[in-house]
N, C-alpha and C positions, 0 to 999 in steps of 0.2 A: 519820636523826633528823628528826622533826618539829618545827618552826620554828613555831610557833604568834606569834612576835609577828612575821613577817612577813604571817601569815595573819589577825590581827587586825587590825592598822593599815591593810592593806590595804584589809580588811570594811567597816572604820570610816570611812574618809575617803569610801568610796563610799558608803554608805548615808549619810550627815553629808551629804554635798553633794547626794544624792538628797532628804533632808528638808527640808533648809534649802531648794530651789530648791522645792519641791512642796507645803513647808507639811503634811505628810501623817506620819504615823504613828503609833505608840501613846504617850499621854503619858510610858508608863516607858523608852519608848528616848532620846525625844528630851530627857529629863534625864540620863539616862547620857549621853548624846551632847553635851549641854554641858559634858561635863568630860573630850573627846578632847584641846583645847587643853593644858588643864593636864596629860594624859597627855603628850602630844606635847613637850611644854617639860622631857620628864625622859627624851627621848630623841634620842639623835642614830644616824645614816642611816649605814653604810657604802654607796654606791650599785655593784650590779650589773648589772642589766638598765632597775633605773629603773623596774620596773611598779609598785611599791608605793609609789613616794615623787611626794610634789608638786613640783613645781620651785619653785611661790614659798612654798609654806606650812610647808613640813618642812624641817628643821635637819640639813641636807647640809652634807659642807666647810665643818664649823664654822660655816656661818652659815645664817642662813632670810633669804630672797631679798627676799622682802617686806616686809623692815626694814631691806634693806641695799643694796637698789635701789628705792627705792621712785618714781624718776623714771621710771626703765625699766618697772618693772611698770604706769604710768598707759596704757602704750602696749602692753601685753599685749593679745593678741587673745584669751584664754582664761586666766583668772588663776586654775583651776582644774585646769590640764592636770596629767598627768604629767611626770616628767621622761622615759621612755621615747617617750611622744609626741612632745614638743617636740622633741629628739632627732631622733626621725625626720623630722621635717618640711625639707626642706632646700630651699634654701639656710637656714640659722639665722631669718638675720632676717626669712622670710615668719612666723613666731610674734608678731609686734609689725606695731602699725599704723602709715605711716609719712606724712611723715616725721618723725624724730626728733628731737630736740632735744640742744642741743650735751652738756648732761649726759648723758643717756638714752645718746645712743650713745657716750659714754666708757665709762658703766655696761655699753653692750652689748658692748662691745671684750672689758672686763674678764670680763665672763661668758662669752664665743665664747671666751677664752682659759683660762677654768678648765675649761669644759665639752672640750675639743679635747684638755686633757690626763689628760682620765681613758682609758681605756682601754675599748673594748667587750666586754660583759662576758655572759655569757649565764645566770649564777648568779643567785641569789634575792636579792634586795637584803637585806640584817643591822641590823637594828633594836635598837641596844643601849640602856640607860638606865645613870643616873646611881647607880647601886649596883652596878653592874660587870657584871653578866651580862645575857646577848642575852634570857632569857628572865625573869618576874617569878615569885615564889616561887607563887604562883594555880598559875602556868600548870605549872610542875615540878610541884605537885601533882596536877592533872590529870591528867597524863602517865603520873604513877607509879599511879592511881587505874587509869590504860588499860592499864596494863602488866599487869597483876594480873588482869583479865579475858581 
């Protein structure tokens, strides 16, 4: 089966953080692309590999990081990473500039310790939304538009 909203979100964040840092592209993307946010706030991450999710911008574990550590994220060395990145970078805490401050590293305990109990995963990360299926009625259409050819 084809996963198309792993393969968009994925598209999106990287092309969004390519325009937004370069200031470049076609006026019709980069107003589509103002509205990844409000796409994104109607979706929540199961994480697998972590290649398609951001760690502090996408809505992992019920929460998005950057609302919810936001002392820790001042100390992020890349507040645009993946979570597969961050992830691999070890020891954890070489991802943040240091040193910390006494919140920040409660925040980072707390994070070291959500991130430790996920499991390593080597599947596609699952991008579901707030109307219950992984995929949006567009993209099923699509699909079945592909099927038929």
């Amino acid at each position: 089966m084809i996963s198309l909203g792993s393969i968009w979100c994925g598209t999106a964040t990287t092309l969004i953080t390519y325009l937004e840092k370069r200031k470049k592209g076609s006026f019709w993307w980069r107003d589509i692309l103002k509205l990844l946010n409000v796409f994104k706030s109607l979706s929540f991450i199961t994480v697998a590999n972590g290649s398609t999710v951001l760690l502090w911008k996408d809505k992992w574990n019920g929460q998005t990081l950057a609302s919810d550590f936001t002392e820790l994220l001042s100390f992020a060395k890349d507040k645009d990473i993946s979570f597969q990145k961050a992830e691999s970078i070890t020891p954890f805490i070489q991802n943040f500039n240091l040193p910390l401050s006494t919140q920040a590293f409660l925040q980072f305990h707390e994070l070291d310790c959500t991130m430790n109990n996920l499991e390593p995963n080597s599947d596609k990360d699952i991008w579901s939304y707030v109307w219950g299926s992984p995929i949006s009625r567009w993209q099923k259409l699509i699909l079945k538009s592909l099927a038929t050819y």
